[in-house]
C-alpha positions in Angstrom: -41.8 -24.9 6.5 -42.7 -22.8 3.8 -41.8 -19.4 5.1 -38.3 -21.2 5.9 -38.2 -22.1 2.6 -39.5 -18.6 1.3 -36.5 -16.8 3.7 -33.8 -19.2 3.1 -33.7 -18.5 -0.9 -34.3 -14.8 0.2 -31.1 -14.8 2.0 -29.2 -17.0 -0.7 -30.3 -14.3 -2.9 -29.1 -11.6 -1.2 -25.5 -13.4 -0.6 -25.5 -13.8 -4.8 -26.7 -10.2 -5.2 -23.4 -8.8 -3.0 -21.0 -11.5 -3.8 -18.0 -9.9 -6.2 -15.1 -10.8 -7.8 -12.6 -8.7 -8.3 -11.6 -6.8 -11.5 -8.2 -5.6 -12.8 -7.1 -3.0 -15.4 -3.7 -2.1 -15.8 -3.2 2.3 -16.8 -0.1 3.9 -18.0 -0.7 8.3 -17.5 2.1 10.9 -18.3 1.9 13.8 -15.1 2.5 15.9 -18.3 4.2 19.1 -15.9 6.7 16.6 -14.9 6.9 14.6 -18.0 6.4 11.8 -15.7 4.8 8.3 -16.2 2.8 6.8 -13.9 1.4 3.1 -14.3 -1.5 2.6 -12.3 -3.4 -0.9 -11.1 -7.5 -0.6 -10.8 -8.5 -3.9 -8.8 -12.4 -3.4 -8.3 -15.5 -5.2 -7.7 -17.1 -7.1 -10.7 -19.3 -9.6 -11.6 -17.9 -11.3 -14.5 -15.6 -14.3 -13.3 -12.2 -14.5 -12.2 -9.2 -16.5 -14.7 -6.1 -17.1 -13.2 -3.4 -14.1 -13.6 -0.1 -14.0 -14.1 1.4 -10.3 -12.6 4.9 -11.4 -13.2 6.3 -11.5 -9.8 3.4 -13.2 -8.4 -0.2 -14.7 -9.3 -3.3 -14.4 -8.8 -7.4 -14.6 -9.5 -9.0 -11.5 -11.2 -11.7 -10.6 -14.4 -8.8 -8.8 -16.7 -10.4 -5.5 -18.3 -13.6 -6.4 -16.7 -16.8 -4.2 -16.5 -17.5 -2.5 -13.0 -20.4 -4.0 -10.6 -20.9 -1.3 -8.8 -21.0 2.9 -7.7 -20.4 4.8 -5.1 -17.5 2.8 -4.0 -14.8 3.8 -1.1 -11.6 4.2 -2.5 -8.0 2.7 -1.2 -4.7 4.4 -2.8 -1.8 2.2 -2.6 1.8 2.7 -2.6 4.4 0.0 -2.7 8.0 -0.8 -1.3 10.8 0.9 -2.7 11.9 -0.8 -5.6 8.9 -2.8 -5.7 5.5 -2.5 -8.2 1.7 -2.0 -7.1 0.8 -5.4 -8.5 3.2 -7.3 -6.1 1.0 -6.7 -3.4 -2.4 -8.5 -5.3 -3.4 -10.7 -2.2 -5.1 -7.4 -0.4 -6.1 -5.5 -4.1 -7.8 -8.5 -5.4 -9.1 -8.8 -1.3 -10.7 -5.7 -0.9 -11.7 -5.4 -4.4 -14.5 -8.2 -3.7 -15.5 -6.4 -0.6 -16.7 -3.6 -3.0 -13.5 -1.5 -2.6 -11.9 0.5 -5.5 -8.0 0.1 -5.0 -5.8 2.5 -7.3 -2.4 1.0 -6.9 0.6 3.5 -7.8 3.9 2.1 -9.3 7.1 4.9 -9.2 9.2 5.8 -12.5 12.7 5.2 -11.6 11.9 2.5 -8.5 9.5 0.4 -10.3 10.5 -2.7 -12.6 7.1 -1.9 -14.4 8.9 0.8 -16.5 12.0 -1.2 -17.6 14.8 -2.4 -16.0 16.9 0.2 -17.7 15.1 2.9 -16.3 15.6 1.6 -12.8 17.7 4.3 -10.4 18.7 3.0 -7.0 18.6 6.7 -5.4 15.1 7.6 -6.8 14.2 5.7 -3.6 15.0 8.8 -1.4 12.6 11.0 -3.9 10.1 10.8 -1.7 8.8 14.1 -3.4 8.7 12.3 -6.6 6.6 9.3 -5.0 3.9 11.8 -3.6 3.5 13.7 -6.7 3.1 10.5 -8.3 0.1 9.4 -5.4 -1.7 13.0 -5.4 -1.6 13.2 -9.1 -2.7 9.4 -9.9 -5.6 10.0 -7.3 -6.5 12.9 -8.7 -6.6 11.3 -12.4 -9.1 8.4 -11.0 -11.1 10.9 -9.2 -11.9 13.5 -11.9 -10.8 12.0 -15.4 -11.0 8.4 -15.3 -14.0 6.0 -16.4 -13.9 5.2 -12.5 -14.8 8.1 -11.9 -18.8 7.7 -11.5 -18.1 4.9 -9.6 -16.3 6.3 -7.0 -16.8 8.1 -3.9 -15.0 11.3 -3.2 -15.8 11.4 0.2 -14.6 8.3 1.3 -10.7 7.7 0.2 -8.5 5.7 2.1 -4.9 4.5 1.6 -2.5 1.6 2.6 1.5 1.3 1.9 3.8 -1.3 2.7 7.4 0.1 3.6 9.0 3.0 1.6 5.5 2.8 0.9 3.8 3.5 4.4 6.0 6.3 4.6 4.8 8.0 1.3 0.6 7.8 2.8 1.5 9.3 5.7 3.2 11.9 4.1 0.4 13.0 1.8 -2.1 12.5 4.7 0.0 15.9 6.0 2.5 13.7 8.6 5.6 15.8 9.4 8.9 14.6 7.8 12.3 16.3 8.1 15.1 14.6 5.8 17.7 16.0 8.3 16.7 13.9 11.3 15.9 10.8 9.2 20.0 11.7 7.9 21.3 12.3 11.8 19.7 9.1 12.6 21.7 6.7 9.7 24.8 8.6 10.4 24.5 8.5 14.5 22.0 6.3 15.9 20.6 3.6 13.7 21.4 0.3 14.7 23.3 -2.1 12.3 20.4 -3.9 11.8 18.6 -1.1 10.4 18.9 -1.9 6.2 16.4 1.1 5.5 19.8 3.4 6.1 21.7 1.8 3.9 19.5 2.2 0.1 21.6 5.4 -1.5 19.9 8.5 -0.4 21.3 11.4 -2.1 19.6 13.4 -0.2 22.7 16.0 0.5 22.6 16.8 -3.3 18.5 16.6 -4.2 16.9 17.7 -1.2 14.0 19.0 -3.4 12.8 15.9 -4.7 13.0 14.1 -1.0 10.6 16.8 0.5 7.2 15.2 0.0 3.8 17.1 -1.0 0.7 16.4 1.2 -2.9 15.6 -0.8 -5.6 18.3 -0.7 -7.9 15.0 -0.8 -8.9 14.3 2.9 -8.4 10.9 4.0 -11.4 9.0 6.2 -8.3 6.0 6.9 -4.4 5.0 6.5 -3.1 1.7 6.7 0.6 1.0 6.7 2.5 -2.1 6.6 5.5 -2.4 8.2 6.7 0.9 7.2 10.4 2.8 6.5 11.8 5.7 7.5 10.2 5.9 10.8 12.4 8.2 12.4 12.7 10.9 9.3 9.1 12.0 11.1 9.1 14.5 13.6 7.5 14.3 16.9 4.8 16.8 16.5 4.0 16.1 13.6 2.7 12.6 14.3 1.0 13.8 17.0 -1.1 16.4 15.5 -2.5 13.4 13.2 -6.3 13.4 13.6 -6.5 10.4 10.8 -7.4 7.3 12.0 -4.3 5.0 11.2 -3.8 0.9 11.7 -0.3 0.1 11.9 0.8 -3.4 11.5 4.8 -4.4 12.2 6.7 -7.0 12.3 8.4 -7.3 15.8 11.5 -9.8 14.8 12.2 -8.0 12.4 15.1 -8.9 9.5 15.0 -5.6 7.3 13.8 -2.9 9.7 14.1 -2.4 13.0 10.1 -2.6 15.0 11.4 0.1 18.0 12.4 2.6 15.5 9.6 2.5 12.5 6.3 0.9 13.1 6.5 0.5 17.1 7.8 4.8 17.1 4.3 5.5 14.7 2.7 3.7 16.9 3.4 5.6 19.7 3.6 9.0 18.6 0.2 9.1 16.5 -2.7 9.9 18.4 -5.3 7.0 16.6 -3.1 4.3 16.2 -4.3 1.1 16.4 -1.4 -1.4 15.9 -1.4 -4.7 14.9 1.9 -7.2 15.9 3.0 -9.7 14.4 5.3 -11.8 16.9 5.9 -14.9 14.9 9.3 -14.4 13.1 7.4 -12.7 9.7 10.0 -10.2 8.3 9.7 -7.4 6.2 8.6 -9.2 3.4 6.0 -11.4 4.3 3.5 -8.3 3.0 4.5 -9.3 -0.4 2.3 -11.5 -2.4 3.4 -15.5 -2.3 6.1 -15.9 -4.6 8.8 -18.1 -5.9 11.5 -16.1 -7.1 15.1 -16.0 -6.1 15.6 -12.3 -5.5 17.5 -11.1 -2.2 17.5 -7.0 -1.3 20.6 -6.7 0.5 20.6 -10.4 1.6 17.1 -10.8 2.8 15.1 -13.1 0.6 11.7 -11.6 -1.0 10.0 -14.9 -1.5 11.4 -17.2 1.4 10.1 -16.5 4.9 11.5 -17.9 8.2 10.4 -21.2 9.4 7.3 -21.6 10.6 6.4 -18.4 8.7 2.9 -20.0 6.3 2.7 -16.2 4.1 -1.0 -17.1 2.8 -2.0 -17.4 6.1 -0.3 -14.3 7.3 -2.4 -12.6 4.8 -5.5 -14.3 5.2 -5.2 -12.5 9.2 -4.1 -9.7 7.8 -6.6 -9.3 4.8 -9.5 -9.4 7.4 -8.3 -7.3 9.8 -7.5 -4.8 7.6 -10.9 -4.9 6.0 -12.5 -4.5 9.6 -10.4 -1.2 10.4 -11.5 0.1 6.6 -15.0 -1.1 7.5 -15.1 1.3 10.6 -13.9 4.4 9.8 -14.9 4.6 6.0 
């Protein structure tokens, strides 16, 4: 009885030792060659405890400006939706962050409410050369200049993207992407259900700033969430992928068609795993709960189909996405 005794408080011990919460510090950089800003979110494991948080669009649980629980710690770069912020997307930060994750979230000048609604231009969501600048140079300020810095581990980076967002990690993780087939396809082939055609491009006119840059960071993991502009990447390029990559779509889809985004990654890159959701969750539903009454071209943000429970699409989700990390990082 005693060595049960002994070994149950050893064990309830060790559970307190590695249990986290998750910190949160909001950064605002200048890429200074661009004369760019850059607002990055740092959700990140911490012991001090969690207060309710209010992000704007959404809320959520997190130690604001806390101090940092541990080193060595994998990191996740995430990129968000066009149009969209890094801190709309707190239910898998503030997730991974108490599963001793370091998750640098990026938000895009010119896309991201963040920087002012006046500074908000609709065909900046094309730039896809702007949005990877913006990844490769944020990761490379957390990496070699932050405070983080110490506490992270160079050798173990990962990254996850919802939408436009998707797009932009495989991109710096060195995927293919031509801007004249993703153009052929809107003006030929894309069916009319397919939304992602109709955000203004530009493209004809600013063809530099839609060709992305690839990271010279190697990348031990890529998760994307329902992402865009699935057919703007060429065949081979996919295919010569080595990266292991979880894709997770949404089949019934209401913004973006599953055949020609998420179910064509699937199939053209070599380590895909894919994860289906079959249910009626639209492109949205990888958005943190929220109550506002915002529609993007019709489709509602914050409402989901019925039947459609979000927190408990991202509870599944949340672990899954932890177990892929877990495996190959």
């Amino acid at each position: 009885m005693k060595h049960l005794f002994i070994l149950s408080a050893i064990l309830l011990f060790a559970t307190q030792s590695f249990a986290q919460n998750a910190g949160y510090e909001v950064l605002r950089i200048t890429d200074e060659s661009r004369k760019r800003p850059i607002q990055i979110d740092v959700w990140y494991p911490t012991k001090e405890s969690e207060k309710k948080y209010n992000y704007g669009f959404s809320k959520g649980n997190v130690a604001n400006k806390a101090y940092i629980s541990a080193k060595k710690l994998p990191l996740i770069l995430f990129s968000h939706g066009a149009m969209g912020a890094a801190s709309n997307y707190s239910w898998i930060a503030e997730y991974l962050a108490r599963k001793n994750y370091l998750v640098v979230g990026v938000s895009h000048f010119g896309e991201s409410p963040v920087f002012g609604f006046d500074s908000i231009d609709p065909t900046s969501v094309a730039r896809f050369g702007d949005r990877t600048k913006d990844l490769n140079f944020a990761l490379e300020f957390i990496i070699e200049h932050s405070k983080y810095a110490e506490n992270i581990d160079s050798k173990r980076i990962g990254a996850v993207g919802h939408s436009s967002g998707g797009a932009s990690v495989l991109m710096i993780n060195g995927a293919e992407f031509s801007p004249t087939k993703l153009v052929e396809y809107c003006r030929k082939s894309k069916p009319g259900d397919d939304k992602g055609c109709d955000y203004p491009r530009g493209v004809e006119t600013d063809i530099k700033r839609f060709m992305p840059t690839k990271s010279n960071r190697v990348f031990k993991a890529i998760v994307v969430l329902d992402p865009a502009v699935g057919q703007g990447f060429t065949k081979n390029g996919l295919k010569s992928s080595i990266t292991p990559t979880l894709i997770i779509g949404s089949v019934k889809n209401d913004f973006l068609p599953f055949k020609f985004h998420a179910g064509y990654l699937a199939k053209q890159i070599k380590k895909a795993e894919i994860v289906k959701l079959n249910d009626g969750e639209g492109h949205f539903v990888y958005l943190d709960e929220c109550n506002l009454p915002i529609k993007v071209m019709e489709i509602p943000l914050c409402t989901d189909a019925n039947g459609v429970d979000r927190k408990v699409v991202h509870t599944k989700l949340a672990i899954a996405i932890e177990q892929f990390l877990n495996r190959n990082m």
